[in-house]
N, C-alpha and C positions, 0 to 999 in steps of 0.2 A: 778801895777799888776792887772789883769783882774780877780776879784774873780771869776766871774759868767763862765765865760772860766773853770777856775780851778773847780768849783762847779760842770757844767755839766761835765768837764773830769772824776770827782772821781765817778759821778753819772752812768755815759757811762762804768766806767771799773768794779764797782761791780756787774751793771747787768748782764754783760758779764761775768764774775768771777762765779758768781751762776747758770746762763743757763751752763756754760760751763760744773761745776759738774754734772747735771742731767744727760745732753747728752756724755759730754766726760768718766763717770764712766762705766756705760752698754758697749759702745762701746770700752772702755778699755779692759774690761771683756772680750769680745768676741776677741779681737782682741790678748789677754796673751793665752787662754785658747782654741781656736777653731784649731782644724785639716783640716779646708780649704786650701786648698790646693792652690788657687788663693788669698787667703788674701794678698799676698805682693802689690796686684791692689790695693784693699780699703787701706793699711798704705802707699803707694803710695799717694792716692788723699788726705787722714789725710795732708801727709806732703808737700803737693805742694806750699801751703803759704810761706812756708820757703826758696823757692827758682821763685816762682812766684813774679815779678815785682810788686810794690803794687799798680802801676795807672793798670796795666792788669788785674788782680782779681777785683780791682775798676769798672772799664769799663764795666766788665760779669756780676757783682753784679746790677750795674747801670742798664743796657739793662733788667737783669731777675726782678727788681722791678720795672719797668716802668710799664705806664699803655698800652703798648701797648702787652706786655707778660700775656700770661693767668691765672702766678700768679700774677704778678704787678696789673692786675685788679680784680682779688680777692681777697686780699689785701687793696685796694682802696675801693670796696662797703663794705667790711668789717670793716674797721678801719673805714671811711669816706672820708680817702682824701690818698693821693700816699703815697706810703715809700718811695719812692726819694727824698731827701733832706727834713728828717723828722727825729725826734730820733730813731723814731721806725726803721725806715731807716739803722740805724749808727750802730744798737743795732744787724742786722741780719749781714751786712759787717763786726763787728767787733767779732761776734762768729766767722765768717768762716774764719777769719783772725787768729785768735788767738787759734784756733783748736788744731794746733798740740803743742801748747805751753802747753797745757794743758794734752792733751791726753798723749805723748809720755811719761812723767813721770810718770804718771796713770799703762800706760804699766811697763816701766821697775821695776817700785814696788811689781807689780802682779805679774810679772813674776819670780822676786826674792824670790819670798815663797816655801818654802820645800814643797815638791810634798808630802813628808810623814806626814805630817800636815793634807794637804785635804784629803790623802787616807783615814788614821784616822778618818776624819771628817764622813767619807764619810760609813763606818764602822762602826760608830755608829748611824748611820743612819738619822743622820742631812741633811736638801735637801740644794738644790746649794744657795737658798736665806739665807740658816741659816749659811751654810757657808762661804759666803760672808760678811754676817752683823757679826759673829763672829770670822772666823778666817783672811781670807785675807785683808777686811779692817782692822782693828787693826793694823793689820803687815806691814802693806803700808801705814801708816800714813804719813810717811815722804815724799813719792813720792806723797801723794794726795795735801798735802800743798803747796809743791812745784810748783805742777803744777797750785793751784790755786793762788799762791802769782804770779809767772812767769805770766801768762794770765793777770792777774788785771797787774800789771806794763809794760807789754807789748801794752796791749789798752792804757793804760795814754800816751802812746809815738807816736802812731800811728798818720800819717800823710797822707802820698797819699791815702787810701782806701778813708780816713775821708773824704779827700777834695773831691774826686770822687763822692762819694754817696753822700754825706750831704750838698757840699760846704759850705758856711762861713758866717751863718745865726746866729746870736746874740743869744743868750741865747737859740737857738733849736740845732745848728750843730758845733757853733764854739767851739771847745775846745783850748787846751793850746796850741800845736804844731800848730795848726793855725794859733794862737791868736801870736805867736812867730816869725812866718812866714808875718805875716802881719806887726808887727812893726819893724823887718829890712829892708822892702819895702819900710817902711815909715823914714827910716834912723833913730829910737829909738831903738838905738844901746844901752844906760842905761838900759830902762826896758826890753829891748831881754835879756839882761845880767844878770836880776834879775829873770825873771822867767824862764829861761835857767840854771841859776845855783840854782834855786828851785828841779826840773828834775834830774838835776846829783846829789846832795847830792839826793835823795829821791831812784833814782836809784842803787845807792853807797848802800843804807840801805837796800833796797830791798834782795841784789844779799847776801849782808853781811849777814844778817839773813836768808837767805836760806839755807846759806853753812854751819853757826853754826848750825843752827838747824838740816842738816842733819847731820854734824861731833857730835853733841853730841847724838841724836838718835842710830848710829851706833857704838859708846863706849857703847853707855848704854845696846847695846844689845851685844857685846864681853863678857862685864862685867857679862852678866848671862850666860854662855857659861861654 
């Protein structure tokens, strides 16, 4: 088994896990709570990952960090060297990838909160930061976990974006899905088989304590009803 594969995988899916909250919480926000009228455009492009091919997002990601795109070379004098087949590289394909995995839960949590909660909030004249940090995150704990448990085991699985943007660089781009990809190339059908079924139990546990933890949250919250 390829530790360092596995190492940089868990390494690649918690940066992604933690950007994801910054960006995907605000943009939650606005996306539960705004009366734009065109917003189904922006939860549109949110979810196009989910049904976009992942060498075609690959490919757009590929071409917008190259050095020949205006940011791929700001980018490059910035960092020092390209984001194409770079961590930093893997780390921007695999937010954009993993977006709606994150967001969409973010949403349907925020949006599940009693309107008479914030009005209240709102009445006693708490602003929208007080009642965010007090009443709606609390109450969307479950959709916020979710979405970040979902995101983090969604990047550990990722495969075409990876190999698009990062290709299959030792210890900088190659992760597990790769790294699994390349040894039944190599007819290492045993160890595809061990770190293959590393993946599905680890997947198994993921999906498993998501769904406890959202079925015990939502007893727990009947039960004070």
């Amino acid at each position: 088994m390829d530790w360092q594969a596995i190492g940089l995988t868990v390494k690649l899916a918690s940066v992604v896990a933690a950007l994801l909250v910054v960006i995907g919480l605000p943009l939650a926000y606005w996306l539960a709570f705004t009366r734009f009228r065109s917003k189904f455009l922006i939860e549109a492009v949110v979810a196009l990952p989910l049904v976009l091919p992942p060498t075609v997002l690959g490919y757009y990601v590929l071409v917008g960090l190259g050095t020949r795109s205006p940011l791929g070379r700001w980018f490059a004098e910035t960092l020092g060297h390209p984001l194409a087949f770079s961590f930093e590289g893997l780390v921007v394909a695999s937010v954009l990838y993993s977006l709606p995995f994150a967001v969409q839960p973010f949403v349907a949590a925020f949006a599940a909160v009693d309107e008479r909660l914030l009005a209240a909030s709102e009445l006693l004249g708490a602003s929208r930061m007080r009642t965010f940090a007090r009443v709606i995150l609390p109450l969307s704990l479950g959709g916020v976990v979710t979405g970040m448990v979902l995101s983090f085991a969604h990047t550990v699985g990722e495969f075409g974006v990876v190999l698009m943007v990062g290709g299959n660089i030792p210890g900088v781009t190659r992760t597990v899905s790769i790294d699994i990809y390349d040894r039944v190339q190599a007819l290492e059908y045993a160890s595809a088989n061990q770190t293959s079924l590393v993946l599905l139990v680890f997947s198994f546990a993921v999906l498993a304590a998501v769904y406890g933890m959202n079925r015990h949250l939502w007893q727990g919250w009947l039960g004070k009803q």
